[in-house]
TORVO-397734 format. One line per 8 residues: number of its first residue (from 1); for each residue x, y, z of C-alpha. Coordinates in nm, 3 decimals, decimal comma, always signed. Layout:
BEGIN
NUM	X Y Z; ...
END
This chain:
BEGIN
1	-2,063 -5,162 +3,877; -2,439 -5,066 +3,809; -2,538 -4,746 +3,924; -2,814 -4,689 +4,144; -3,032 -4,473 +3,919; -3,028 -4,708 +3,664; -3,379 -4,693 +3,550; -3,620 -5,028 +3,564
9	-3,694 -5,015 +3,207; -3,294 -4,994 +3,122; -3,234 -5,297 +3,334; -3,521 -5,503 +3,155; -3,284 -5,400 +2,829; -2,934 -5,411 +2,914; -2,723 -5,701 +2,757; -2,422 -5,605 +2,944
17	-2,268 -5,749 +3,255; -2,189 -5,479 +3,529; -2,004 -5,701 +3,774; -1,739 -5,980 +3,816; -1,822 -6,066 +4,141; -1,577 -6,329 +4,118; -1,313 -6,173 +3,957; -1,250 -5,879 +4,177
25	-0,841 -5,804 +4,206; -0,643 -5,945 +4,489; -0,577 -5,674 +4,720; -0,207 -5,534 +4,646; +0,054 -5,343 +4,910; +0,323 -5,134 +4,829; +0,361 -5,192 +4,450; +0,058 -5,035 +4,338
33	+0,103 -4,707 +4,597; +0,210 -4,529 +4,290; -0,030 -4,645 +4,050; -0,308 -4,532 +4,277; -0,170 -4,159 +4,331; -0,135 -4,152 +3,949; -0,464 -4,246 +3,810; -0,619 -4,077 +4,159
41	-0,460 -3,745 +4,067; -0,536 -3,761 +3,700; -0,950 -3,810 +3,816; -0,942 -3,545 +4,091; -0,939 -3,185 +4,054; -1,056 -3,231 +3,684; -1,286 -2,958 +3,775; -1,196 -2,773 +4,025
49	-1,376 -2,810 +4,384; -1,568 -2,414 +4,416; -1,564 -2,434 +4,788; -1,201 -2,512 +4,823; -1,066 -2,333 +4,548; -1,270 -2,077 +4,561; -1,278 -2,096 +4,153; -1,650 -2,054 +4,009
57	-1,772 -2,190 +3,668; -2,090 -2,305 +3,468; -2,192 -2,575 +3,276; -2,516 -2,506 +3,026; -2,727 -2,627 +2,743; -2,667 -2,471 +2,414; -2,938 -2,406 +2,255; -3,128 -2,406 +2,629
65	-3,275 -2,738 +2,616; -3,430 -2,942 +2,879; -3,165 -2,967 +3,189; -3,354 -3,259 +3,331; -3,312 -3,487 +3,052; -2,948 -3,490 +3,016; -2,949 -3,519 +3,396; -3,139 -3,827 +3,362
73	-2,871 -3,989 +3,127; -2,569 -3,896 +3,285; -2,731 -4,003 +3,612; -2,812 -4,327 +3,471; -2,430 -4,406 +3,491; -2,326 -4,256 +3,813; -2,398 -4,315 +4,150; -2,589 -4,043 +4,281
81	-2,875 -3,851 +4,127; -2,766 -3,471 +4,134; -3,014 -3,209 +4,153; -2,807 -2,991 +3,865; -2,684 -3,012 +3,567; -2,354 -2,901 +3,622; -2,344 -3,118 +3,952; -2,497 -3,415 +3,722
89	-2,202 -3,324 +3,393; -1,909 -3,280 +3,670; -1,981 -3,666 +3,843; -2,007 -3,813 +3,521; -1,680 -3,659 +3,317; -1,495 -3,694 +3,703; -1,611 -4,099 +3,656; -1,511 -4,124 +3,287
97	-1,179 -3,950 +3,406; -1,133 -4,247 +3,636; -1,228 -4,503 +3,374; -0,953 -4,367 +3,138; -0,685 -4,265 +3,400; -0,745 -4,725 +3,514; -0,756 -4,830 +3,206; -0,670 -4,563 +2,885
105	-1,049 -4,592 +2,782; -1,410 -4,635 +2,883; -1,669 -4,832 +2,748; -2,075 -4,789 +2,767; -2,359 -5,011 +2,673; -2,664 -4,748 +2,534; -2,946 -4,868 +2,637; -3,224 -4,719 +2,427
113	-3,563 -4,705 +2,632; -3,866 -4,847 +2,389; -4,172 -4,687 +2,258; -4,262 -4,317 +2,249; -4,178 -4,111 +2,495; -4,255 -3,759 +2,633; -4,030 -3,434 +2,660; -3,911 -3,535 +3,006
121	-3,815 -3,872 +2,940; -3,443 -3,923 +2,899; -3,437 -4,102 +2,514; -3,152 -4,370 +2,646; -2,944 -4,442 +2,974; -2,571 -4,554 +2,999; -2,470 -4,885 +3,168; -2,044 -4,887 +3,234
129	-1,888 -5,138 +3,120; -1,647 -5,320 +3,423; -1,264 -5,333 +3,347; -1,176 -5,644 +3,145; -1,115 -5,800 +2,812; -1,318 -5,632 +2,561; -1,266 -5,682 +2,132; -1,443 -5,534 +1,822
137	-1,515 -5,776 +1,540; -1,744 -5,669 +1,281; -2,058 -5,473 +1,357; -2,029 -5,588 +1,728; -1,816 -5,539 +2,065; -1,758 -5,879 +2,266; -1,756 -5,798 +2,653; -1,615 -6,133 +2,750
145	-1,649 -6,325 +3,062; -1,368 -6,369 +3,319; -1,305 -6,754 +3,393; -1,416 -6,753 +3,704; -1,788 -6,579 +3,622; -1,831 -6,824 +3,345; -2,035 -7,157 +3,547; -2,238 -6,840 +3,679
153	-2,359 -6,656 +3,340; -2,306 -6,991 +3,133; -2,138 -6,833 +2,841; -1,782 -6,632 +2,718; -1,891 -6,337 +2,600; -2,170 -6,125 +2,524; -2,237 -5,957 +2,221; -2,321 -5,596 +2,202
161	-2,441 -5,425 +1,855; -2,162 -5,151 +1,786; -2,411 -4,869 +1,762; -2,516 -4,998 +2,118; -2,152 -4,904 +2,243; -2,035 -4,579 +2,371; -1,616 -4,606 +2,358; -1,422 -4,322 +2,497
169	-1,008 -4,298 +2,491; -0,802 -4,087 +2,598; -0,662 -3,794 +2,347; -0,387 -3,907 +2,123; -0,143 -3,625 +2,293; -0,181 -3,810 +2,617; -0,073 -4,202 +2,486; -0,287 -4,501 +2,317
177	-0,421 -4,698 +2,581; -0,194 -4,940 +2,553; +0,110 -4,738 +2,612; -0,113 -4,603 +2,922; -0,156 -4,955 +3,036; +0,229 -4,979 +3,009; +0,287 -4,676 +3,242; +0,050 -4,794 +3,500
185	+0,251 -5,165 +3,499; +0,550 -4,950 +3,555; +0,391 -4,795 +3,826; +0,245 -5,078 +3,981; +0,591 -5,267 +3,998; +0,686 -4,974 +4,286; +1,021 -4,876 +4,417; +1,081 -5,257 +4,582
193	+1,451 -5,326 +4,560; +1,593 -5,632 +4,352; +1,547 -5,958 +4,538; +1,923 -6,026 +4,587; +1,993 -5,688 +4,755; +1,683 -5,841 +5,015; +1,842 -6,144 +5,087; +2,205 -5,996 +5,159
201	+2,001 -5,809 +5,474; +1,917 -6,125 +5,597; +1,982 -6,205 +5,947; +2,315 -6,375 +6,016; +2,416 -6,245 +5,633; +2,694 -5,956 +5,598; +2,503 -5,636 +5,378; +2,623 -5,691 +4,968
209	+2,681 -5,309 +4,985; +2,371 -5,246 +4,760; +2,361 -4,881 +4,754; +1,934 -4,822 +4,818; +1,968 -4,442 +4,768; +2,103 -4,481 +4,418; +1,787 -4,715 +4,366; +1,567 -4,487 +4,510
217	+1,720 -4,165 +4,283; +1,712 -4,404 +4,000; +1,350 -4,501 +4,065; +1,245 -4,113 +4,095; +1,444 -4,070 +3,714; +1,239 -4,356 +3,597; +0,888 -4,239 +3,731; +0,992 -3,863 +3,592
225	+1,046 -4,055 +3,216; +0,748 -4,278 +3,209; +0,530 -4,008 +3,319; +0,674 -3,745 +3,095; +0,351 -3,718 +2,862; +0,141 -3,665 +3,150; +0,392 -3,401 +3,367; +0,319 -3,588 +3,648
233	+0,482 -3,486 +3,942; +0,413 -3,771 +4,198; +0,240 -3,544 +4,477; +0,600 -3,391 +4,553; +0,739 -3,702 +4,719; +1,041 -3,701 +4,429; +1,072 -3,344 +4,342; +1,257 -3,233 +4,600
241	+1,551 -3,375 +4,366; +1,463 -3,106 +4,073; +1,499 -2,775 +4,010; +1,266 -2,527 +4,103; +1,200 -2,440 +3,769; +1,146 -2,837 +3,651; +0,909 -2,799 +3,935; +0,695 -2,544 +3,815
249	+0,721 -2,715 +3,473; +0,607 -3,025 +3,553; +0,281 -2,890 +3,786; +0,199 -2,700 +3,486; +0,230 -2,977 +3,212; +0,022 -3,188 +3,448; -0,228 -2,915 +3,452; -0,251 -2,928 +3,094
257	-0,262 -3,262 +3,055; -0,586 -3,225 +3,321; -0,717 -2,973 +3,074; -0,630 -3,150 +2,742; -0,856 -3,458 +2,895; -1,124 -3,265 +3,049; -1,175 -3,090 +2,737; -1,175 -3,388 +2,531
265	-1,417 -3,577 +2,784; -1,656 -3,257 +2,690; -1,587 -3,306 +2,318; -1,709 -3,659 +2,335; -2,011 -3,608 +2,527; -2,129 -3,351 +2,286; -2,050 -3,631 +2,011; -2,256 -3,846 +2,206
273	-2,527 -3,651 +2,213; -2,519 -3,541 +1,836; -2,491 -3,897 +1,763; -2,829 -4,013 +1,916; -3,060 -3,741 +1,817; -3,067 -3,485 +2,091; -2,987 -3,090 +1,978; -2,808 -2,985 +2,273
281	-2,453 -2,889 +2,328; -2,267 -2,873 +2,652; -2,053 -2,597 +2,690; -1,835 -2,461 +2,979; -1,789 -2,093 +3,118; -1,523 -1,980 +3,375; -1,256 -2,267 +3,360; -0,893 -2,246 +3,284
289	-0,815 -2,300 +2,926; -0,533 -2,463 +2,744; -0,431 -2,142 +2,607; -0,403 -1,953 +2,924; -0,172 -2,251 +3,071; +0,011 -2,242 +2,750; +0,083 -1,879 +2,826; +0,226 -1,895 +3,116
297	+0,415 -2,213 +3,030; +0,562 -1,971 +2,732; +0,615 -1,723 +3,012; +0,794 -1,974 +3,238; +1,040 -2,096 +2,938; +1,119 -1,712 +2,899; +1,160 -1,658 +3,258; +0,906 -1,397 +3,237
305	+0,645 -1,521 +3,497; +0,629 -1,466 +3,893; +0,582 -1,778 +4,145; +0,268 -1,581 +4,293; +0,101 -1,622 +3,897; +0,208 -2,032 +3,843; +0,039 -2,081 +4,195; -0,265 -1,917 +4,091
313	-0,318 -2,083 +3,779; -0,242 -2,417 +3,941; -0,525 -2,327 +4,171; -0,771 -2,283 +3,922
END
């Protein structure tokens, strides 16, 4: 959906659609409680919260370039204009977080803002593609229309010049997004029993003797599996079932899997960047790294590491 710092001159460009008003999802109940906690917990606590955690870190330019720029295009996406640039960096890789977590990748139209401009003026904004059905042919991406928007635009698709687009997927370790897709249909499906063992509840109906804890275990074994690239834990609600040290396991391979994608979201900004012109480099300072986690996950599997030190580092 368009931001509201989209600049005026960036709407007078964009060829993109931001918004399917008439294609927005039914609302769902139940089967998609799981889904939600999944991609929710992938996007939050990407970076950790300073107040709460109590966990400080930077964000700068590299070489120390002008801050305000780069807040300018990252703003351009989001929905709030920070005053910082590490406020301004932390909205934006927490939204493309969401966008991959939904959907396994994120598209953006560049919109490139015409004739010269000064050293304060952001060189191009960013315009989010909406979820839907989006293809590649040769030297273009099609954003294509949903059915029911068609009578309104009056066409199928649009056609964006592939140098215009800005695609971002998540890192190979973590799935394609189509086998992320196929975890979140899982998900979505929920822990609802089989229809027959419904009907033998009925009132006036003798029970069919459909055993609903054995469902329920079997469900937890199946979320465990499915999630098993991601170490997804499922907030607790299932763990209670595993051992302490599967536990421990799992919160730390889902805090890797948080790093793995945070640090890949800040790999493919800085491509971004390099890739239209600009000379500066984002880089972090003070945030847990992959090779501290994989330390104590080394630790853990050795039987070498105390509860007080996995809490901390899953705190971070």
């Amino acid at each position: 959906m368009r931001s509201r710092n989209t600049p005026e001159w960036a709407l007078e460009q964009q060829r993109s659609i931001s918004f399917f008003p008439e294609d927005l999802p039914q609302n769902r109940i139940g089967g998609g409680m799981w889904e939600h906690m999944f991609t929710e917990d992938i996007r939050l606590g990407l970076l950790p919260y300073e107040r709460l955690q109590g966990t400080p870190y930077s964000i700068r330019l590299e070489p120390l370039g002008n801050e305000d720029v780069i807040v300018q295009i990252f703003s351009s996406a989001t929905e709030w204009r920070r005053a910082s640039l590490k406020e301004s960096v932390a909205d934006f890789v927490e939204q493309i977080a969401g966008y991959l977590a939904h959907a396994g990748e994120a598209w953006y139209e560049i919109i490139r803002q015409p004739g010269s401009l000064d050293a304060n003026s952001a060189p191009f904004a960013l315009e989010p593609l909406p979820s839907g059905k989006i293809t590649r042919v040769p030297g273009y991406v099609l954003q294509w229309i949903p059915r029911a928007s068609r009578p309104r635009i009056g066409k199928r698709f649009v056609r964006l010049p592939q140098h215009d687009v800005w695609h971002v997927t998540l890192p190979r370790a973590l799935g394609t997004p189509r086998q992320h897709r196929r975890t979140l249909e899982f998900l979505e499906q929920g822990i609802f029993p089989p229809l027959f063992s419904v009907e033998a509840m009925a009132p006036g109906r003798e029970s069919g003797g459909y055993d609903f804890d054995e469902h329920r275990r079997r469900f937890n074994e199946s979320l465990a599996y499915v999630t098993r690239a991601w170490g997804w834990t499922g907030r607790g609600l299932w763990m209670n079932e595993a051992s302490d040290y599967f536990s421990e396991y799992r919160n730390l391979r889902f805090k890797r899997s948080q790093i793995l994608l945070r640090d890949h979201i800040f790999h493919e900004l800085n491509v971004l960047l390099e890739r239209e012109g600009l000379p500066d480099r984002i880089l972090t300072n003070g945030l847990l790294t992959l090779s501290e986690i994989d330390d104590i996950l080394k630790r853990l599997w050795s039987g070498n590491v105390r509860f007080d030190e996995v809490l901390a580092t899953l705190r971070r």
